[in-house]
C-alpha distance (Angstrom), angle and dihedral (degrees) to the residues before:
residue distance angle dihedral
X1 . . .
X2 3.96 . .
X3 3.81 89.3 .
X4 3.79 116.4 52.1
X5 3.88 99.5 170.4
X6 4.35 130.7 41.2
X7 3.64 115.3 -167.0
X8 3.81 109.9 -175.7
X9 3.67 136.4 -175.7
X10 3.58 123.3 -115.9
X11 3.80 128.7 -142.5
X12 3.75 100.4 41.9
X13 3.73 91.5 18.7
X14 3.27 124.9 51.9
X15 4.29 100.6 3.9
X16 3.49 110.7 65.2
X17 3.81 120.4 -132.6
X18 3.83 92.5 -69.8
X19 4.08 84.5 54.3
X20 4.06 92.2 -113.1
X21 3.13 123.9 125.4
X22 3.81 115.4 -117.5
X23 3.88 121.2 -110.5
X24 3.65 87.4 -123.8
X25 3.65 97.5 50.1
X26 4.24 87.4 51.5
X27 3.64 92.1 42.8
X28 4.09 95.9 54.3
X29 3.83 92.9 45.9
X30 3.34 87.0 56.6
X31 3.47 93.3 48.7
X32 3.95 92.3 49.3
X33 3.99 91.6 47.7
X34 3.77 85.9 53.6
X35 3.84 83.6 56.8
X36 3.63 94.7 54.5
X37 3.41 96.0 -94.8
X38 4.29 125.0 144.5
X39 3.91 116.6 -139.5
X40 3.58 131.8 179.6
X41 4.12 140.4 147.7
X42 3.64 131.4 -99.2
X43 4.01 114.9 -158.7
X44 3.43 149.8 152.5
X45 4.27 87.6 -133.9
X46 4.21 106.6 102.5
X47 3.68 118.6 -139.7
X48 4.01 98.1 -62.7
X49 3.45 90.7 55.8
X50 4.14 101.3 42.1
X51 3.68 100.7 36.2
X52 3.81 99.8 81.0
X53 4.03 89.0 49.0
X54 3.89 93.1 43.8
X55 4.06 81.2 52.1
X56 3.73 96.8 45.6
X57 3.91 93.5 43.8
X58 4.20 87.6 41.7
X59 3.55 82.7 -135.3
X60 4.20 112.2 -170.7
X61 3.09 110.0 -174.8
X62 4.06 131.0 69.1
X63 4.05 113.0 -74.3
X64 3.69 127.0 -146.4
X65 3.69 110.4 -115.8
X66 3.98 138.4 178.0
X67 4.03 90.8 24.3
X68 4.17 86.8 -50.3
X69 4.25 93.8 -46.7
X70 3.64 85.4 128.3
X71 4.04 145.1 11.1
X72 3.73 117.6 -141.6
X73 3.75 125.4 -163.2
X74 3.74 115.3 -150.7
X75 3.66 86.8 -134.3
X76 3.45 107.7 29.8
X77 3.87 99.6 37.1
X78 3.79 118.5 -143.8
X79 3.72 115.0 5.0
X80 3.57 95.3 165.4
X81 3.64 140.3 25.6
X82 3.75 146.7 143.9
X83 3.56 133.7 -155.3
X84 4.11 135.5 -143.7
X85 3.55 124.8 -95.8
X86 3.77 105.8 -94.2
X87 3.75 89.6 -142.1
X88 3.72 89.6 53.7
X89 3.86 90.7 43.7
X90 3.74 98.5 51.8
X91 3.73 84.7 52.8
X92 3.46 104.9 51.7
X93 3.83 92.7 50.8
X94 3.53 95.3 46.8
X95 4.14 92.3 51.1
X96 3.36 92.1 49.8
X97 3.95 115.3 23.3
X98 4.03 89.9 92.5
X99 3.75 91.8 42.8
X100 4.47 106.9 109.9
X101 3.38 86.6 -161.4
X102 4.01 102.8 57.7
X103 3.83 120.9 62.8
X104 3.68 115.2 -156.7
X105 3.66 132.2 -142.3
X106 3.73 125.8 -178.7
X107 4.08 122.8 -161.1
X108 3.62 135.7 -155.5
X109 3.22 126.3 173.0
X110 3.94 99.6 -73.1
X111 4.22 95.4 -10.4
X112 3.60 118.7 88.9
X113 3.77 109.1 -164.3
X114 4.01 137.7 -166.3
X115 3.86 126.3 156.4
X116 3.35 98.7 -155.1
X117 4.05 138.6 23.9
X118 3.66 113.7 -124.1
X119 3.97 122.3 -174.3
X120 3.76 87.5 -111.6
X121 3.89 92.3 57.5
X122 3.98 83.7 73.7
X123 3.90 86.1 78.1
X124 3.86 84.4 64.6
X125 3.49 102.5 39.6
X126 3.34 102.4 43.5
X127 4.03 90.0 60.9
X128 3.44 108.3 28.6
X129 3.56 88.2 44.3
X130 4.16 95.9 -168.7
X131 3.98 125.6 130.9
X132 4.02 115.3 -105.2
X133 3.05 130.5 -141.7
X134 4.13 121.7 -113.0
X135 3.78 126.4 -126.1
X136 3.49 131.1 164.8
X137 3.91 91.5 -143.4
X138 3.73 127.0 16.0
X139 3.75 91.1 -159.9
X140 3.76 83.7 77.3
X141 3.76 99.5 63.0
X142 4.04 97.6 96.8
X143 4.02 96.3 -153.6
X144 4.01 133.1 19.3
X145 3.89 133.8 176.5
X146 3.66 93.6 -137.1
X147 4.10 149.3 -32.5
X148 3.28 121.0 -98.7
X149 4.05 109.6 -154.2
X150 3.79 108.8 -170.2
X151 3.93 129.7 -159.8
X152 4.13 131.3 33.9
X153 3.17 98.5 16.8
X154 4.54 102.4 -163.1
X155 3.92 80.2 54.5
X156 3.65 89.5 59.1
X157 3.85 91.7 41.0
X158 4.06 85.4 54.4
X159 3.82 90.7 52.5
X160 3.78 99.0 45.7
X161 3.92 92.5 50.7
X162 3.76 85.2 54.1
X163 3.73 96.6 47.9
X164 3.74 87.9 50.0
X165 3.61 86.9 48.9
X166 3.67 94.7 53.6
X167 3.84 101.9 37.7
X168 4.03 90.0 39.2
X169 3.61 86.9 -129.0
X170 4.05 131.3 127.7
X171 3.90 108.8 -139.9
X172 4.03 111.8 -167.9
X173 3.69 112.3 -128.2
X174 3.71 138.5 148.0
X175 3.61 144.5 -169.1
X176 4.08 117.9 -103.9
X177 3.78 108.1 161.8
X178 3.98 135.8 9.8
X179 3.77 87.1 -89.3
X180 3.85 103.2 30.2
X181 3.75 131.1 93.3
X182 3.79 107.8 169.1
X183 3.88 122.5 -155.7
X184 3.68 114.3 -140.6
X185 3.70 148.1 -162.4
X186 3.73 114.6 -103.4
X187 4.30 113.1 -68.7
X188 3.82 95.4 -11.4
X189 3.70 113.0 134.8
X190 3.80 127.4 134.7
X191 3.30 97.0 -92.8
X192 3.70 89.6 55.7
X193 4.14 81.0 49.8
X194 3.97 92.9 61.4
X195 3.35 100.0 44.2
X196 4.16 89.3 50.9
X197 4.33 76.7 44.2
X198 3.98 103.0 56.2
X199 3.95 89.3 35.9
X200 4.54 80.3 58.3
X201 3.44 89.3 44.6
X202 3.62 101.2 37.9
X203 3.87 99.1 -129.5
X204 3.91 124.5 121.2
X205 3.76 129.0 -112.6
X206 3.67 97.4 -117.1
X207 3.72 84.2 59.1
X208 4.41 87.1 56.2
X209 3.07 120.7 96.1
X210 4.25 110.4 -167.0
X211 4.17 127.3 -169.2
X212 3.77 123.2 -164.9
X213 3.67 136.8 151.7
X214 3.90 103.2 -164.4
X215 3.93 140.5 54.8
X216 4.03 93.2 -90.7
X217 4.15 80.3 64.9
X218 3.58 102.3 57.0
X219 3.95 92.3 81.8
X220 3.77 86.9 46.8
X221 3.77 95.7 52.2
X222 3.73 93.8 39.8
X223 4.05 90.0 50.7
X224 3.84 95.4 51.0
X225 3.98 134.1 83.9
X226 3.89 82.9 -119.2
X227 3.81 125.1 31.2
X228 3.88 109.5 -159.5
X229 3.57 130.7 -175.7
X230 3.73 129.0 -159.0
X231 4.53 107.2 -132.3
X232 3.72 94.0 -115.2
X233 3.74 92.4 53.6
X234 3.53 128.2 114.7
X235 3.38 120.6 -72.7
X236 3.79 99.9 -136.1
X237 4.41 76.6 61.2
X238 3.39 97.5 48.6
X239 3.59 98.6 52.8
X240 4.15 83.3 63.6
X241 3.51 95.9 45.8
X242 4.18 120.7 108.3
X243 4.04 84.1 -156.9
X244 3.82 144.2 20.1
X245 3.46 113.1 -146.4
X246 4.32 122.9 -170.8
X247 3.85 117.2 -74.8
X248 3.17 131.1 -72.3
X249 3.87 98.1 -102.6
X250 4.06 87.7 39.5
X251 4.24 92.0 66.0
X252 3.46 88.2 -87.8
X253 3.82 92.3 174.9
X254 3.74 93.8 44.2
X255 3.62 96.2 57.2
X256 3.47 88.3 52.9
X257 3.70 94.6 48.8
X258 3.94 88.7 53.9
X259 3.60 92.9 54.6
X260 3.55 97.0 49.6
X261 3.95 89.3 46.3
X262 3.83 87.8 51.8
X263 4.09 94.1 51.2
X264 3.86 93.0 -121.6
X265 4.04 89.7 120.4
């Protein structure tokens, strides 16, 4: 089998719009596990949010969590993880703690944290569907895998260009839903994530094969053997993808499982 190891993407991905996963997609991992094959989850969700899909998948091997800021073995727990600049957290919060219009959502490990509930923090709820945790200032949280800044998203892009402007600093952050514009710790991505992955698991990249459907996936296609991109993914995506495979809510990850199993990718 030319490709020994799928990583997929999650909301968009491999959960179809009711984030399940489809019958079909569980049935043809199983299939491709029972033909020696490795498969785990890349995604910009921490622990609270990956855990019950790890379970449900019985994944065993490490997954790739907040956008490839840390790998998490289902037995083992973290085994890696890094944290933001504090300089470049502090910031962030304070630029946009007062802003109506920007919901923020802080992540550690398995805590997520807000202080207060903003209409705009809906858009995260409402999906992720997970309980926060409640703090009367986020300033006081000491470490945190990323920020989470909820709501219009090219607004958000406008602000953080001028903070880095200001500051004369460079603040890693990409786009992973409509509404979400993730702050990250300096040169994680998900494509950084597999490539810390195979060299765990001792497998090459050309032997990867990676799925996404949104801009947080582009490094993870372009760092795998085999970059794949769901049909209702971006654009921007699909243009770096080697294959399209069905929608999300069509078993998207199943039918490319099936053409991998039959050789024709």
């Amino acid at each position: 089998m030319k490709y020994r190891l799928i990583v997929t993407d999650l909301d968009g991905t491999l959960l179809d719009e009711k984030k399940n996963i489809p019958d079909e997609n569980i049935k043809a991992i199983e299939r491709y596990r029972q033909k020696g094959g490795l498969f785990t989850i890349a995604t910009g969700r921490g622990e609270k949010g990956a855990i019950p899909y790890i379970k449900k998948l019985n994944i065993d091997i490490p997954a790739i969590l907040f956008n490839g800021g840390e790998l998490y073995d289902p037995v083992k727990g973290c085994i890696y993880s890094v944290y933001l600049d504090r300089k470049i957290y502090d910031i962030v919060l304070d630029n946009f703690k007062d802003n109506p219009d920007v919901g923020i959502v802080v992540h550690f490990h398995d805590k997520v944290f807000i202080s207060e509930k903003k209409p705009v923090h809906d858009l995260y709820f409402e999906v992720q569907g997970i309980v926060c945790d409640w703090v009367e200032n986020l300033e006081d949280i000491k470490k945190a895998n990323k920020v989470l800044l909820v709501g219009d998203v090219e607004k958000t892009k406008k602000e953080i260009a001028k903070i880095e402007e200001r500051f004369g600093i460079n603040i890693n952050a990409v786009q992973s839903d409509k509404y979400y514009f993730e702050i990250l710790p300096e040169k994680v991505s998900k494509g950084e994530g597999l490539i810390k992955l195979c060299e765990y698991l001792n497998i090459p990249l050309t032997s990867a094969c990676a799925v996404g459907d949104n801009f947080n996936d582009i490094s993870l296609i372009k760092a795998a053997g085999l970059g794949v991109a769901v049909e209702n993914a971006e654009e921007t995506l699909k243009k770096k993808a080697r294959f399209i495979t069905k929608r999300n809510d069509q078993g998207g990850v199943a039918f490319l499982i099936e053409n991998i199993l039959l050789g024709c990718i």
